[in-house]
N, C-alpha and C positions, 0 to 999 in steps of 0.2 A: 716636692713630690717624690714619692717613694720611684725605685724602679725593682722588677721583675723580669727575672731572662727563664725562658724555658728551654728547655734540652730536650734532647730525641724526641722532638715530634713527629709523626708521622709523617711522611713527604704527603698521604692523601687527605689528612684533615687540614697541613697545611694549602694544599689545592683549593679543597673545600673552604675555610678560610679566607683564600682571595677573590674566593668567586661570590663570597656572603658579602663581604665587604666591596666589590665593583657593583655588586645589586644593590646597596644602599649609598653608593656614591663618598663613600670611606675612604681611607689607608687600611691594610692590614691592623696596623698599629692601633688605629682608634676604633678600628672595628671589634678588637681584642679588648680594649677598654671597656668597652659598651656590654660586651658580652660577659664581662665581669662583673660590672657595675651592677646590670640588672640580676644576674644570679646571686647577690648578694645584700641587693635592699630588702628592708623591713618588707614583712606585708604589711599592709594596710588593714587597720583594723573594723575599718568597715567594705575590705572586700566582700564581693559577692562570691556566692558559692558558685559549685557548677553547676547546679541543677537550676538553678535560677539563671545563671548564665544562659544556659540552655533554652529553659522557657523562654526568656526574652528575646532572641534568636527566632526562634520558631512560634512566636506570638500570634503573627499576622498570617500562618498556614492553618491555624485553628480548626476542629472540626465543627460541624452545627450538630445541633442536637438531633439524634436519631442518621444521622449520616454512616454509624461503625454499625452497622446490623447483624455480621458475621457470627459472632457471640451471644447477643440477647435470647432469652428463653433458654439456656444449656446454664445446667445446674453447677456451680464452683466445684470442680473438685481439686483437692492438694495432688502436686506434682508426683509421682514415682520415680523413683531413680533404681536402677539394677536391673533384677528379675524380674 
């Protein structure tokens, strides 16, 4: 296994750093690992987006039909921006 030393680190991201790692029941050291590991895997080629992300999330808040009435009958217009 390779090794890595970092210098001047911040005293407060190292803070931040111990307090990530006692939240996930870590060392420092593997918490530094983990947080490498994952900024540096492949994506997955069948990740989902975030707008499907999203939907999925908020699937089950759904509205019913006719439920958003604030809009209906006002005619589309395109936005203005400036004057």
């Amino acid at each position: 296994m390779a090794q890595l030393i970092v210098r001047k680190l911040d005293r407060d991201v190292k803070e931040r750093l111990k307090r990530r790692a006692e939240k996930h029941g870590r060392s420092m050291e593997e918490e530094a690992r983990h947080i490498l590991r994952e900024a540096v895997k492949p994506l997955a080629k069948n990740r989902e987006g975030l707008g499907t992300r999203i939907a999925r999330r908020f699937k089950r808040i759904g509205f019913a039909e006719g439920e958003i009435r604030e809009f209906r009958g006002f005619p589309v217009r395109p936005a203005r921006f400036g004057k």
